[in-house]
VEXMILUM-574575 format. One record per residue (C-alpha): x negated, z negated, y negated; residue in one letter; residue number from 1. Coordinates in Angstrom, 3 decimals, m for minus. Each point is the difference from the previous one (the first is absolute). Layout:
// VEXMILUM-574575
selo px->X, pz->Z, py->Y, residuo->A, num->NUM
...
// end
This chain:
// VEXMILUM-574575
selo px->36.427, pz->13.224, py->m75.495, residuo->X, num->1
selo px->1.024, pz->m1.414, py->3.263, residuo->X, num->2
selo px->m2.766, pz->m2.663, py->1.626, residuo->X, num->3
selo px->m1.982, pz->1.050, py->2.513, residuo->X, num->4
selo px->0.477, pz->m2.225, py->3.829, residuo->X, num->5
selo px->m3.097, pz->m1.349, py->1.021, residuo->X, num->6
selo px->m1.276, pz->1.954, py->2.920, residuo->X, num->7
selo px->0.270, pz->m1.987, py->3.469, residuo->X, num->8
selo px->m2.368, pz->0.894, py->3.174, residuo->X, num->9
selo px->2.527, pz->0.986, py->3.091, residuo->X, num->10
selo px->m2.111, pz->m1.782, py->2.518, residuo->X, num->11
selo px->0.828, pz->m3.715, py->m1.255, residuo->X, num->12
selo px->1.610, pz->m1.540, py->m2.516, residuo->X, num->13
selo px->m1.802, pz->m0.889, py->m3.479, residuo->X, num->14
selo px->m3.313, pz->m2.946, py->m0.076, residuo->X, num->15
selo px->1.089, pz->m3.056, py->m0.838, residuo->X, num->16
selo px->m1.741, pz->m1.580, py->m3.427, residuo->X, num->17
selo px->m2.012, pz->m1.953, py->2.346, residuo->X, num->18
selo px->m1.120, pz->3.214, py->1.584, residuo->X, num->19
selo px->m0.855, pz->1.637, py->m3.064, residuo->X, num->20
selo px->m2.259, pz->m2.712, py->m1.170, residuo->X, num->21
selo px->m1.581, pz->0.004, py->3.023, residuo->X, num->22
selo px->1.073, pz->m2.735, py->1.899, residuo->X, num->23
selo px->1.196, pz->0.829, py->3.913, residuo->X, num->24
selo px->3.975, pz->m0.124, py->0.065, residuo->X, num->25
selo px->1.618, pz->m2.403, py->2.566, residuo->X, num->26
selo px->1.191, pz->2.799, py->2.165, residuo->X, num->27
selo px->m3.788, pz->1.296, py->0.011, residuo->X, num->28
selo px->m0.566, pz->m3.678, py->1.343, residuo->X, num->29
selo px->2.299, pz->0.522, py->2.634, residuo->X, num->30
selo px->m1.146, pz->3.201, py->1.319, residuo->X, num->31
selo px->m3.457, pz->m1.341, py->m0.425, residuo->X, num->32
selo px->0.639, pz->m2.668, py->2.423, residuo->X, num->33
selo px->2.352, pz->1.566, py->2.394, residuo->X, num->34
selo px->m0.841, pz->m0.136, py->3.312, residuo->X, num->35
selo px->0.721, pz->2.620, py->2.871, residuo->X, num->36
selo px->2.696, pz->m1.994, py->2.456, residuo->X, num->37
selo px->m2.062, pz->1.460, py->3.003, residuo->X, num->38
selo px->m2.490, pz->m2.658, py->m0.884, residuo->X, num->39
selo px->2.423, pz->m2.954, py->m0.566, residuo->X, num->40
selo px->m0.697, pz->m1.455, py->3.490, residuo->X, num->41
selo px->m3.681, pz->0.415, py->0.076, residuo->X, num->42
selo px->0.035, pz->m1.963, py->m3.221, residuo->X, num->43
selo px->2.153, pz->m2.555, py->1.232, residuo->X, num->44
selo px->m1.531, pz->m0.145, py->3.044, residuo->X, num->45
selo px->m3.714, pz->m0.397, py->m1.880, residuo->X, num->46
selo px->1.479, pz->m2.416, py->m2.680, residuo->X, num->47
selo px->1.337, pz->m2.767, py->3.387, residuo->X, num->48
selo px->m3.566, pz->0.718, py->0.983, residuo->X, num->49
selo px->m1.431, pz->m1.027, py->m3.007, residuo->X, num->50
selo px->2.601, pz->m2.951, py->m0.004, residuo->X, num->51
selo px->m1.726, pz->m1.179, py->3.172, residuo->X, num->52
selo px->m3.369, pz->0.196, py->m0.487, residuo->X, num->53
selo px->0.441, pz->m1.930, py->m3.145, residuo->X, num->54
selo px->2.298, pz->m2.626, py->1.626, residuo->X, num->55
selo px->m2.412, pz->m0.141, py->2.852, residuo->X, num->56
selo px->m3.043, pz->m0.651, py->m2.420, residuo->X, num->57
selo px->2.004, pz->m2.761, py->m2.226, residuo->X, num->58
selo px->0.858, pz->m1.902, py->3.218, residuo->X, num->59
selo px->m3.204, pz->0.561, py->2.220, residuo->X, num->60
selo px->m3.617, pz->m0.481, py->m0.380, residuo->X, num->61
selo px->m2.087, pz->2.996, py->0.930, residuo->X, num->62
selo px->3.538, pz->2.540, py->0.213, residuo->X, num->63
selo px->m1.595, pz->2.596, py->m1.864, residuo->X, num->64
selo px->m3.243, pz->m0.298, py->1.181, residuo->X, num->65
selo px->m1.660, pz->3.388, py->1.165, residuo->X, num->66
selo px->m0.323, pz->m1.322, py->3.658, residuo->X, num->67
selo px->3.556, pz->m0.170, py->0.062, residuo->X, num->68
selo px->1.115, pz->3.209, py->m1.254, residuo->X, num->69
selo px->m2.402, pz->1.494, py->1.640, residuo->X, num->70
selo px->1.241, pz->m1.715, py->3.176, residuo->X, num->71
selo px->3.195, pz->1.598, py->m0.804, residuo->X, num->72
selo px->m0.834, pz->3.619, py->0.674, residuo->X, num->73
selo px->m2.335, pz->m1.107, py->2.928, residuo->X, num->74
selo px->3.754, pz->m1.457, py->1.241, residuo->X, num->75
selo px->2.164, pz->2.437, py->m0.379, residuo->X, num->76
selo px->m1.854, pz->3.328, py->0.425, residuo->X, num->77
selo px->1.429, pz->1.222, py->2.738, residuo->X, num->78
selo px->3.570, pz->m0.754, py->m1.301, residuo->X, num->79
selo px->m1.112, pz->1.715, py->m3.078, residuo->X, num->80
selo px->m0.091, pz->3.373, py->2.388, residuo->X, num->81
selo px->3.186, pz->m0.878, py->1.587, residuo->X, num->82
selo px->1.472, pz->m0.088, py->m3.591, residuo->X, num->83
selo px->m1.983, pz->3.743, py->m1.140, residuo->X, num->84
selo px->1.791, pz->1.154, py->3.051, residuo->X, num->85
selo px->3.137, pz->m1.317, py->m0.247, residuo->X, num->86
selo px->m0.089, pz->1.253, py->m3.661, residuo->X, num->87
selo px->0.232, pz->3.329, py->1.295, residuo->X, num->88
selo px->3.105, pz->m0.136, py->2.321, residuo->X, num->89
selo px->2.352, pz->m2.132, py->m2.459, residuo->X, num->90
selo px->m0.888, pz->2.355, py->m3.473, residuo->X, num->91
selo px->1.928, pz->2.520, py->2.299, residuo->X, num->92
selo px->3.076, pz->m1.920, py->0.855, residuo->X, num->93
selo px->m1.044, pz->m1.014, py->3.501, residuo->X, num->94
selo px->m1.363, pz->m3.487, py->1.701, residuo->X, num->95
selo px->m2.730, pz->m0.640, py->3.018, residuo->X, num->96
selo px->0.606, pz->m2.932, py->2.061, residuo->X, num->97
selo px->m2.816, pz->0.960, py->2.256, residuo->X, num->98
selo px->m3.154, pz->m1.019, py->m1.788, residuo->X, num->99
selo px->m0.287, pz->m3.090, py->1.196, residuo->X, num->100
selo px->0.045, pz->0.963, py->3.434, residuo->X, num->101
selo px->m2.032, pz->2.698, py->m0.184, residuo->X, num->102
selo px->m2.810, pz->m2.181, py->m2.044, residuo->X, num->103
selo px->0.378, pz->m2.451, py->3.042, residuo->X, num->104
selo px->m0.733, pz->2.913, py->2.119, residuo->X, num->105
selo px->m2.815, pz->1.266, py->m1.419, residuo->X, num->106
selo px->m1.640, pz->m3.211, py->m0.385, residuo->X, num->107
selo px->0.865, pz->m0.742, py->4.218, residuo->X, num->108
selo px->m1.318, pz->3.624, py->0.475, residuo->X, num->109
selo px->m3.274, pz->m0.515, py->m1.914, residuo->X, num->110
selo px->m0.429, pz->m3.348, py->1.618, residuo->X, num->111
selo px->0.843, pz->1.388, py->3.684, residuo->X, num->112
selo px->m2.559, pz->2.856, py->m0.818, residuo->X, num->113
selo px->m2.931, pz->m1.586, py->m0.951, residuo->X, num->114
selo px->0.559, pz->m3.174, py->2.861, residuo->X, num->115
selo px->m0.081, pz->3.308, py->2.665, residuo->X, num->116
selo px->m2.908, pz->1.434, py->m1.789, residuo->X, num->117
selo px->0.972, pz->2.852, py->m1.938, residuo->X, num->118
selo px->m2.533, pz->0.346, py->m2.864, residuo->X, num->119
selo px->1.288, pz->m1.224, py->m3.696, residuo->X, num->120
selo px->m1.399, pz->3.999, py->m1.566, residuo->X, num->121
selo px->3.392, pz->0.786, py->2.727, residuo->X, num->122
selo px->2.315, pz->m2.968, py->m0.504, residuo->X, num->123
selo px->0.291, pz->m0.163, py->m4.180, residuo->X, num->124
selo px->1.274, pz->3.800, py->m0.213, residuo->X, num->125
selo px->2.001, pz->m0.016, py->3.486, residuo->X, num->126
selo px->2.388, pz->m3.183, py->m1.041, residuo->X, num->127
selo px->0.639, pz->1.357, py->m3.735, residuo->X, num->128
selo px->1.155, pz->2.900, py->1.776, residuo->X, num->129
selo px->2.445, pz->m1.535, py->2.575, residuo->X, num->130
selo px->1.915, pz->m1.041, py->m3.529, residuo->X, num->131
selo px->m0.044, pz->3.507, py->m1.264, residuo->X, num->132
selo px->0.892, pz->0.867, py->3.315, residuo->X, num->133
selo px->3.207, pz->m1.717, py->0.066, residuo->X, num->134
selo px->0.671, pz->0.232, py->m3.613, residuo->X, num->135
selo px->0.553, pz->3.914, py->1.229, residuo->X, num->136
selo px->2.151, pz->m0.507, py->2.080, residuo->X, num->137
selo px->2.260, pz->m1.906, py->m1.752, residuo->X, num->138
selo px->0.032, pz->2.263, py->m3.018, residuo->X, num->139
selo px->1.166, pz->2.706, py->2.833, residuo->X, num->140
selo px->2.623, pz->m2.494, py->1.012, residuo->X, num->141
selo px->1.211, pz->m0.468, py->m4.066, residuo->X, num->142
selo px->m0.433, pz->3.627, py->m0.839, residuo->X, num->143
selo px->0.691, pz->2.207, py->2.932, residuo->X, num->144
selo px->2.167, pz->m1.914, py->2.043, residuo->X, num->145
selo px->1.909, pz->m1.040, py->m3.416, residuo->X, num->146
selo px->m0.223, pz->m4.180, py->1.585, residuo->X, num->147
selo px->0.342, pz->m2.271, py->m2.920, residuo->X, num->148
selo px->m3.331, pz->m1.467, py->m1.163, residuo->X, num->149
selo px->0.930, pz->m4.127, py->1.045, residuo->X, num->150
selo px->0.861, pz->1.695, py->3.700, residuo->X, num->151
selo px->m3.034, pz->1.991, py->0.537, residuo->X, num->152
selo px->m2.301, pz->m2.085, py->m1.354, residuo->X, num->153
selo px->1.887, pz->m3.414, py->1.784, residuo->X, num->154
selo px->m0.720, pz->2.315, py->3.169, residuo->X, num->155
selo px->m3.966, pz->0.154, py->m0.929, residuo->X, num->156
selo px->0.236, pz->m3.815, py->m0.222, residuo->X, num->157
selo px->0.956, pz->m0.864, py->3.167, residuo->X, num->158
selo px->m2.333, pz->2.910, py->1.585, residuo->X, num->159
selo px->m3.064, pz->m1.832, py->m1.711, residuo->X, num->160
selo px->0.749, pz->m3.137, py->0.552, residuo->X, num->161
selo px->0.551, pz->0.495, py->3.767, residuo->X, num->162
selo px->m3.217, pz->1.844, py->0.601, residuo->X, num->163
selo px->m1.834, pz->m2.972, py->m2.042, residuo->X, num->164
selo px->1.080, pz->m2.418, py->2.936, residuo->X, num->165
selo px->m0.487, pz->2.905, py->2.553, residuo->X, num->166
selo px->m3.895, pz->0.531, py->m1.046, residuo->X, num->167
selo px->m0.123, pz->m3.475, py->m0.965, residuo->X, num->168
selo px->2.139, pz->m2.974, py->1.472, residuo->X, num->169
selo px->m2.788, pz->m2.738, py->m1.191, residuo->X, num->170
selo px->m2.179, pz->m0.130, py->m3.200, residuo->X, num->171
selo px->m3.200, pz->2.041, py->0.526, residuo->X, num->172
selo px->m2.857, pz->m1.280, py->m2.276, residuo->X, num->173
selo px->m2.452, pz->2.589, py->m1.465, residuo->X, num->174
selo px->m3.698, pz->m0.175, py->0.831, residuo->X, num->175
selo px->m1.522, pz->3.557, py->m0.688, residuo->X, num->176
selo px->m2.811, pz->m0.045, py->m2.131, residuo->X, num->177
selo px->0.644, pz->3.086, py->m1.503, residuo->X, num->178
selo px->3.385, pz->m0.929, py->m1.121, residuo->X, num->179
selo px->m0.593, pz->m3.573, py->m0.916, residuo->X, num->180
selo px->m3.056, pz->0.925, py->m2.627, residuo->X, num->181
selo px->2.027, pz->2.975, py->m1.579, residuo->X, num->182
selo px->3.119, pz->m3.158, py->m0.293, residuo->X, num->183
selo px->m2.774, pz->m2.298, py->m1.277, residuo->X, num->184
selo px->m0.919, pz->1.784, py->m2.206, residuo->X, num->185
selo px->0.094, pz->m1.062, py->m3.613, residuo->X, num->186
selo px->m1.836, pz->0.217, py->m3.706, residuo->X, num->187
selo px->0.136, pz->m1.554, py->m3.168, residuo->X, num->188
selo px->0.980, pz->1.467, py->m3.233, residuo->X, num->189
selo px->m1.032, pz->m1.327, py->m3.577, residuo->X, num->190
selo px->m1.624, pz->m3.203, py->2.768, residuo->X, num->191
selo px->3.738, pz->m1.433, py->0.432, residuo->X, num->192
selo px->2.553, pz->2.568, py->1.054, residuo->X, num->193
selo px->m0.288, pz->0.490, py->3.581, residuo->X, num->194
selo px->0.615, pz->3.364, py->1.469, residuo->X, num->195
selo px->0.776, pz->0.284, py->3.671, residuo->X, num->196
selo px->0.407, pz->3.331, py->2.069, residuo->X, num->197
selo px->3.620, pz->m0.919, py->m0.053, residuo->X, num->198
selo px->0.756, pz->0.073, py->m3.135, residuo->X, num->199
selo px->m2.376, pz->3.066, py->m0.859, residuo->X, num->200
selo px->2.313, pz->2.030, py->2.215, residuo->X, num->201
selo px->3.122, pz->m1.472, py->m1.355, residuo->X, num->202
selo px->m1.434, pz->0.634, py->m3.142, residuo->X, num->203
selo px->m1.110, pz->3.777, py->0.582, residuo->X, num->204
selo px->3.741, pz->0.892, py->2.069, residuo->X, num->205
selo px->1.189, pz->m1.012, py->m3.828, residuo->X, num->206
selo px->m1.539, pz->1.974, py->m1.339, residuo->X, num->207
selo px->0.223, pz->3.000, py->1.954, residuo->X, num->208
selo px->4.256, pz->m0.851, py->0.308, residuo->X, num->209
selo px->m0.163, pz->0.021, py->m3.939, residuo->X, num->210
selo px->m1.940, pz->3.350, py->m0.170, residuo->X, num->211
selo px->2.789, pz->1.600, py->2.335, residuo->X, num->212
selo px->2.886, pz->m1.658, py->m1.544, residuo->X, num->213
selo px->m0.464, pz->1.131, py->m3.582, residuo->X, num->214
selo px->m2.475, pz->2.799, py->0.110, residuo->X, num->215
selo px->0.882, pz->2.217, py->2.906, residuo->X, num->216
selo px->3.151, pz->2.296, py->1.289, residuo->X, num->217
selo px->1.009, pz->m2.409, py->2.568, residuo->X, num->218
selo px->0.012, pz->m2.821, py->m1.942, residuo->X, num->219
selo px->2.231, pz->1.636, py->m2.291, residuo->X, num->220
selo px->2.364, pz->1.164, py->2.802, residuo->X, num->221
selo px->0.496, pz->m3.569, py->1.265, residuo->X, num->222
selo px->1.396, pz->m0.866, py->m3.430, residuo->X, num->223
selo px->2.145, pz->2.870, py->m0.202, residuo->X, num->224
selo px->1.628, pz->m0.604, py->3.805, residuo->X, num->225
selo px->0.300, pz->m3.783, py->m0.929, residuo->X, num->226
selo px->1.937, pz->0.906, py->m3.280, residuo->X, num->227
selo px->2.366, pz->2.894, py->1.935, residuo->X, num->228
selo px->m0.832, pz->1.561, py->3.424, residuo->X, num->229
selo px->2.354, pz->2.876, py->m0.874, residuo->X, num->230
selo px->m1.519, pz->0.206, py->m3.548, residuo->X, num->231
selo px->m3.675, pz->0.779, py->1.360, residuo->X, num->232
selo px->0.890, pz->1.891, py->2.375, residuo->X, num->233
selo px->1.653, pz->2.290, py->m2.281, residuo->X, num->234
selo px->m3.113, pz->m0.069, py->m2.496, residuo->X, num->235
selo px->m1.862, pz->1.769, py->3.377, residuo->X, num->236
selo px->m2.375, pz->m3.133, py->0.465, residuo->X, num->237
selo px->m1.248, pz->m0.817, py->3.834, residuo->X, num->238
selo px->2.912, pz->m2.164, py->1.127, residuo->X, num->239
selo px->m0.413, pz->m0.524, py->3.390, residuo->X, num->240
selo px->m3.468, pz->m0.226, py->0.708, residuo->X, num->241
selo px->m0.368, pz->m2.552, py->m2.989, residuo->X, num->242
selo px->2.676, pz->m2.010, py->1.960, residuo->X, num->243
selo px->m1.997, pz->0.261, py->2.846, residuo->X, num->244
selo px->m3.608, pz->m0.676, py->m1.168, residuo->X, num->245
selo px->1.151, pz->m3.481, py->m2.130, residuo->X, num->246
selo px->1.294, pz->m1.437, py->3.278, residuo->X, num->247
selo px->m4.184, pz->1.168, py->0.928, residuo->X, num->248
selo px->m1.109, pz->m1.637, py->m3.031, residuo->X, num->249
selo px->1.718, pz->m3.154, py->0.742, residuo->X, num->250
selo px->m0.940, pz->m0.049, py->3.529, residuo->X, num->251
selo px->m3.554, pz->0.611, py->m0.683, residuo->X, num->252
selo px->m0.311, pz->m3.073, py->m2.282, residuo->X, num->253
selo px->2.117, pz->m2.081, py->2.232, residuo->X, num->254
selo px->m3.046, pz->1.488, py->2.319, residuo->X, num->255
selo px->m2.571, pz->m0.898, py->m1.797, residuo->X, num->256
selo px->1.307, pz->m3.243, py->m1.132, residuo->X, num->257
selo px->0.226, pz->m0.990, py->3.844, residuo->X, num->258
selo px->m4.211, pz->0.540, py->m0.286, residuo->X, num->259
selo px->m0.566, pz->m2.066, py->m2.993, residuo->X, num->260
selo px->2.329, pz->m2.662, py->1.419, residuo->X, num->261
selo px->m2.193, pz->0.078, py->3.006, residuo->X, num->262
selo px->m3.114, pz->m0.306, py->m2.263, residuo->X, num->263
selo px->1.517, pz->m2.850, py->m1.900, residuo->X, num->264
selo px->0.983, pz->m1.674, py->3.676, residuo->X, num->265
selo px->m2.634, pz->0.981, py->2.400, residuo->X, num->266
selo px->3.008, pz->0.282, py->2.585, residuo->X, num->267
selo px->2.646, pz->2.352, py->0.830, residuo->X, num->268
selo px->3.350, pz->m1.595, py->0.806, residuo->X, num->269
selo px->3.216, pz->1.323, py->1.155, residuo->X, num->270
selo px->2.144, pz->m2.496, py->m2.735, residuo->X, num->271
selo px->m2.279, pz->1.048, py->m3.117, residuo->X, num->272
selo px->2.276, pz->1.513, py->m2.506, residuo->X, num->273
selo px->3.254, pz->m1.790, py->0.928, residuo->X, num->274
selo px->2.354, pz->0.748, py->m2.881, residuo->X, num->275
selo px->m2.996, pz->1.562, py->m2.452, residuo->X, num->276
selo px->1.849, pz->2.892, py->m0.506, residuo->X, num->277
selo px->2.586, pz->m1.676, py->m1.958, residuo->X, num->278
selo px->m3.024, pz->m1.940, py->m2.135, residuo->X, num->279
selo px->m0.999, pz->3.797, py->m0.560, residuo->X, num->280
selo px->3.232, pz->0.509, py->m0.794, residuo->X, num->281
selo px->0.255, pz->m2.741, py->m2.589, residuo->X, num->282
selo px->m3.326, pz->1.107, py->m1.722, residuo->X, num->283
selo px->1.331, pz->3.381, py->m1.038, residuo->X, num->284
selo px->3.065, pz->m1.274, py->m1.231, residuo->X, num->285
selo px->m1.280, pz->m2.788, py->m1.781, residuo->X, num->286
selo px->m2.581, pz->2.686, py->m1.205, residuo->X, num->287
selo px->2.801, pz->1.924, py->m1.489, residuo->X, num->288
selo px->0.916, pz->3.019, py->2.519, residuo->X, num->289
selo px->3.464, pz->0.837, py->0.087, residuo->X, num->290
selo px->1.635, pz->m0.371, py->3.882, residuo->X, num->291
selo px->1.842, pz->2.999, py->m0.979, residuo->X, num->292
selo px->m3.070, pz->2.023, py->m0.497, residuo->X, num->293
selo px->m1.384, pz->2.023, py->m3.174, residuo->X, num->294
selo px->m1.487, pz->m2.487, py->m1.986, residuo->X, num->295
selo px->m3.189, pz->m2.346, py->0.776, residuo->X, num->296
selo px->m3.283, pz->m0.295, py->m0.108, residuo->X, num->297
selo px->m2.976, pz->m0.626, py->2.420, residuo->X, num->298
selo px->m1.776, pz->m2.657, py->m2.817, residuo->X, num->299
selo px->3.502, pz->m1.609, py->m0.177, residuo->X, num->300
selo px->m0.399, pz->m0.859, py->4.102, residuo->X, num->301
selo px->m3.541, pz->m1.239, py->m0.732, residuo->X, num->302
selo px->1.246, pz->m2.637, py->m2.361, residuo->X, num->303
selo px->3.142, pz->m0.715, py->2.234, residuo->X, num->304
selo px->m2.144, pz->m0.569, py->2.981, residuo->X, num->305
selo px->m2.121, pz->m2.314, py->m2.621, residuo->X, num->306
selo px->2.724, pz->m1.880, py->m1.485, residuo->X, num->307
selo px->0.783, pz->m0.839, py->4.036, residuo->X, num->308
selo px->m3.532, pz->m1.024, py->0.717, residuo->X, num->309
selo px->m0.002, pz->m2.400, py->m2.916, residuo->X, num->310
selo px->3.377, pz->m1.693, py->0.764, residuo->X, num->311
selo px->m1.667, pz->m0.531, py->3.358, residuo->X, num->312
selo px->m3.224, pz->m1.439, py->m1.733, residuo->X, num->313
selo px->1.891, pz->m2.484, py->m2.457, residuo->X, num->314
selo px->1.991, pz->m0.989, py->3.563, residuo->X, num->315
selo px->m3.602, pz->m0.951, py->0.953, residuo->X, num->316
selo px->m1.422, pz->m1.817, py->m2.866, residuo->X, num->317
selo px->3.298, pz->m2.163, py->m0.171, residuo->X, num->318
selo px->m0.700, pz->m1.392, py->3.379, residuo->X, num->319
selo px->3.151, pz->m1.310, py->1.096, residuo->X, num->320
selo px->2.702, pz->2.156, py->0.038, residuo->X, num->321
selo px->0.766, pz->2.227, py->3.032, residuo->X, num->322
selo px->m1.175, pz->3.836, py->0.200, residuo->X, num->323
selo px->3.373, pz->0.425, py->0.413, residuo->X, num->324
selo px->0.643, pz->0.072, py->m3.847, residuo->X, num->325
selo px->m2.078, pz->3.026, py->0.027, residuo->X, num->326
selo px->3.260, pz->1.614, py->1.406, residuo->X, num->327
selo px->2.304, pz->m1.732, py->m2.324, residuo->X, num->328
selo px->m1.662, pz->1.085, py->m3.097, residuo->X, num->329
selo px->m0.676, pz->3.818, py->1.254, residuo->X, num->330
selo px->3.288, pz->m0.068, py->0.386, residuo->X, num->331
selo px->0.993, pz->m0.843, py->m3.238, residuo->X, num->332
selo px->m2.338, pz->2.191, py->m1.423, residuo->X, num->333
selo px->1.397, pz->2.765, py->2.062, residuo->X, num->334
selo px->3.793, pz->m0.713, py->m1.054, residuo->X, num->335
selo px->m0.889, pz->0.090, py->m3.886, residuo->X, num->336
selo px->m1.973, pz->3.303, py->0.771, residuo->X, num->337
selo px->2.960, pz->1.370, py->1.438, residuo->X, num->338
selo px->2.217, pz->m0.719, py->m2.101, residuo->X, num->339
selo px->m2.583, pz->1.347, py->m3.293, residuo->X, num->340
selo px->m0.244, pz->2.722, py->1.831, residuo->X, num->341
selo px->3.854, pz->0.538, py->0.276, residuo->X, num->342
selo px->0.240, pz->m0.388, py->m3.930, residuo->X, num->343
selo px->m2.140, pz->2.473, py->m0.647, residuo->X, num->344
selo px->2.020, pz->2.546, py->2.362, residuo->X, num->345
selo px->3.152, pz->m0.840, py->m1.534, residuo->X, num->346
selo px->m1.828, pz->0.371, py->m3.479, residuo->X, num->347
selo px->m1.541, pz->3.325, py->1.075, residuo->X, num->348
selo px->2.742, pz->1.441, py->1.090, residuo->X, num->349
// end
């Protein structure tokens, strides 16, 4: 009588003897550890932030000290909006040069406002809405007018900037009562952490960017155009005015980071936000967006705008070397996250 074949399941091939005793194979390891390659730069970009803080509190008394870290929000909060914004535009393939600018101009605007008179209840909405404003129109420019995202929004830049140093040719200081107590504002949290009204806004236009990037219709539509134009546009998902509206989003960050730079100045001046659109830039990159769009994260720009912030700090601490190797090791940082970035596209595809 011929033997009968042991009978094989046709979805894998047979345990191992490992397996059958119980014991988890290595390729059950493997899986168990794999990681997505969407979150490869976020992870990189949190590990070099780790790397810092602990170099920073080997080498410096009082590094990781809660004033310090808390200091570090209360810094950069209003780059932390530039980055949310900025966030939007690049997951779908394009760029905005203008945020700078247009935070200088909003900050001149709120300044000139409130030195004429015009009460604060009137000045916080009107110069978040000069951003959205000209966030429009530049999404018209990119999408209607087909004008490639670096000309159109180069185009915003210089319209900004030369209406900063029309309102504004000197520095005007800010004296309002109104405004200064809601920028003075501050609490305490646990007795240590210091809260400002700065960062509570930078914190809350996180959240609310998370909410719509992940949970909502146009959140998913800006990953689809970043990873095929064509492709979403075929799948019947609102194209154009998602084109238009993250050039809004971006502009009404770079908006309202012009008011919390004014709250963290007291002063509106036409040469605020020289070149901070390329350190918003740098954030999401470093946080692990892709320049050619699709994949990123809004958490990923928080810790890339962090990890900048802290280079800045340890710049501080050391004492004497020049702010200038701020820019040198940004730089770096931005080459390697480039290139990572490039591996994992050529890996991908």
């Amino acid at each position: 009588m011929a033997a009968v074949a042991p009978e094989r399941s046709s979805t894998g091939p047979a345990p191992s003897p490992r397996e059958r005793k119980g014991g988890p194979s290595v390729r059950a390891i493997a899986r168990r550890l794999h990681v997505d390659r969407r979150y490869m730069p976020v992870i990189g970009t949190f590990v070099v932030l780790a790397l810092i803080l602990a170099i920073g509190g080997v080498r410096y008394d009082n590094f990781l000290s809660v004033q310090v870290l808390a200091n570090l929000f209360i810094n950069n909060s209003f780059l932390i909006v530039l980055a949310v914004g900025m966030t939007f535009v690049i997951l779908t393939g394009g760029i905005d040069l203008s945020v700078g600018a247009v935070l200088a101009l909003s900050a001149v605007s709120a300044a000139y406002l409130l030195d004429v008179g015009v009460p604060a209840a009137v000045v916080l909405p009107a110069v978040v809405l000069i951003g959205s404003i000209i966030g429009f129109l530049i999404g018209v420019m990119v999408h209607v007018f087909d004008v490639q995202p670096f000309i159109a929004t180069l185009a915003g830049m210089f319209f900004a900037r030369g209406l900063c140093f029309v309102i504004a040719p000197e520095s005007i200081p800010i004296t309002d009562e109104t405004f200064v107590a809601i920028a003075g504002w501050d609490t305490w949290v646990g007795g240590q952490w210091r809260m400002t009204t700065s960062v509570v806004v930078s914190l809350v236009v996180v959240a609310v960017a998370f909410y719509l990037l992940h949970y909502t219709q146009f959140g998913r539509t800006v990953y689809a155009i970043g990873g095929g134009e064509q492709s979403a546009q075929l799948m019947g998902l609102p194209v154009a005015r998602t084109k238009v509206l993250v050039y809004v989003v971006s502009g009404t960050c770079a908006g309202l980071g012009g008011l919390l730079f004014a709250m963290y100045s007291r002063s509106g001046y036409s040469l605020t936000g020289v070149a901070m659109e390329l350190d918003a830039i740098a954030a999401v990159v470093i946080g692990g967006t892709l320049l050619t769009g699709g994949t990123g994260f809004v958490l990923g720009s928080v810790l890339g705008v962090l990890v900048l912030g802290l280079i800045q700090t340890i710049i501080t601490f050391e004492g004497t070397l020049s702010s200038w190797w701020t820019k040198i090791v940004i730089g770096v940082l931005l080459l390697v996250f480039v290139v990572l970035q490039r591996v994992l596209t050529l890996r991908r595809t």
